[in-house]
PAVO-668959 format. One record per residue (C-alpha): residue number from 1; residue in one letter; x, y negated, z. Coordinates in steps of 0.05 Angstrom, whole numbers, padded with zeros to 5 digits. Example, Ala and Ser with C-alpha at 12.3 -4.5 7.8 and 13.67 -1.06 7.14 Angstrom:
<pts>
1 A 00246 00090 00156
2 S 00273 00021 00143
</pts>
This chain:
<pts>
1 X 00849 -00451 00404
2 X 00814 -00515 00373
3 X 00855 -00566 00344
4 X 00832 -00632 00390
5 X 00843 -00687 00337
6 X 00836 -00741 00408
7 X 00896 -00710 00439
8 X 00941 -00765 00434
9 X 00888 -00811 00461
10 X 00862 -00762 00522
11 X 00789 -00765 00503
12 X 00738 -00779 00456
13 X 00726 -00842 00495
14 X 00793 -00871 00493
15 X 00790 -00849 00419
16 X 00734 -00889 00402
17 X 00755 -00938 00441
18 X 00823 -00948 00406
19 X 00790 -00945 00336
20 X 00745 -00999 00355
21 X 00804 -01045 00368
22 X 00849 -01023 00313
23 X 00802 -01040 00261
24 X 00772 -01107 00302
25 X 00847 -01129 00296
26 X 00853 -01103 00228
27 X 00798 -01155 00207
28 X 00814 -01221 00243
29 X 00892 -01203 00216
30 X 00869 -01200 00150
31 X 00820 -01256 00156
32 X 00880 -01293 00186
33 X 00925 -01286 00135
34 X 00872 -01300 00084
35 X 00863 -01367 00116
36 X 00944 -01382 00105
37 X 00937 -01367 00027
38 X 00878 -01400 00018
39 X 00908 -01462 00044
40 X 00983 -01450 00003
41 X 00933 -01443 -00055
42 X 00898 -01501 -00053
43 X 00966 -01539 -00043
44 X 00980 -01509 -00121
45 X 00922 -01526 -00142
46 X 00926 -01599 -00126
47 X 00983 -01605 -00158
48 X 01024 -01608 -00088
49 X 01096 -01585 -00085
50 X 01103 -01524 -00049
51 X 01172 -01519 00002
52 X 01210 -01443 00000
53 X 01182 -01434 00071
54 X 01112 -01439 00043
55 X 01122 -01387 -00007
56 X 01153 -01340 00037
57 X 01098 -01344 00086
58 X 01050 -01336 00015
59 X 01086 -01270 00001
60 X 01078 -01259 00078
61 X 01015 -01268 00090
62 X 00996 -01223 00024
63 X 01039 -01162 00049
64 X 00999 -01172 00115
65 X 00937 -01174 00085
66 X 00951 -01106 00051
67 X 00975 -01080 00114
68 X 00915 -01097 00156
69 X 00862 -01078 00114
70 X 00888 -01008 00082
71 X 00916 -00989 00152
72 X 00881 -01020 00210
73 X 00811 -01048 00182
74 X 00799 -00974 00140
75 X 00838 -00938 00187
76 X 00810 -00862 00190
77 X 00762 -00877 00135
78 X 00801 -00866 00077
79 X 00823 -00794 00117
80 X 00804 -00728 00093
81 X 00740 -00717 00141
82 X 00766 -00640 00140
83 X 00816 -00669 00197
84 X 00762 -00682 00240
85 X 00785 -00754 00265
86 X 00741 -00799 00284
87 X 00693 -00830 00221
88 X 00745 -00798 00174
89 X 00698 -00795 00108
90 X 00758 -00803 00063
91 X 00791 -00743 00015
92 X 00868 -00737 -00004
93 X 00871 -00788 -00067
94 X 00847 -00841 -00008
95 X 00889 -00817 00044
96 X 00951 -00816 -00008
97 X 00929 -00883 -00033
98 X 00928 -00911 00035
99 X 00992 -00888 00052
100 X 01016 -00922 -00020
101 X 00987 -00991 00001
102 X 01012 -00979 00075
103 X 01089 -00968 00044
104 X 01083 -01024 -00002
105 X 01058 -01075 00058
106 X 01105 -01057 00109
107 X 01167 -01062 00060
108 X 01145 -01123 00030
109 X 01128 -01154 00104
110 X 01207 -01132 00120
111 X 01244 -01169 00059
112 X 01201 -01224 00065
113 X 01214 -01233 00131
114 X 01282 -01224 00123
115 X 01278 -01281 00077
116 X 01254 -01328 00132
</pts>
């Protein structure tokens, strides 16, 4: 029996369909978050006080940023294309890395969230 790497999608369609969204989400999230440091940063670099809340969202924003472009923007990329998925080009050391950055992200987007 082949292994149907779309099974949790129901078709190829629906597969390429939901990659096409993860990683169009993955970009304006990151390009989101960008936006937020960019303006903390040039607060700092006037010479502007920053509040805690501020900061938080920095640190925020930063996890996020991790998050959405490791996970969502490179999605299957960085997976070993012996898995068959969809555009997977990736080997193990990418996959592994990915899941590194993925870990890192998500934890940091928990405590600082807690923080808020």
């Amino acid at each position: 029996m082949l292994f149907q790497h779309f099974s949790c999608v129901g078709s190829a369609r629906n597969e390429l369909i939901v990659t096409i969204i993860s990683r169009t989400a993955g970009f304006l999230s990151t390009l989101g978050s960008s936006l937020i440091v960019s303006d903390i940063a040039k607060k700092v670099r006037k010479g502007k006080e920053t509040d805690p809340y501020q900061r938080i969202m920095l640190g925020l924003s930063l996890c996020d940023i991790v998050i959405s472009f490791f996970y969502f923007f490179l999605g299957t990329w960085m997976t070993p294309k012996e898995t068959g998925w969809l555009w997977a080009v990736g080997n193990s050391a990418s996959c592994s890395a990915q899941g590194f950055f993925f870990i890192f992200g998500f934890l940091g987007e928990i405590l600082y969230q807690t923080a808020i």
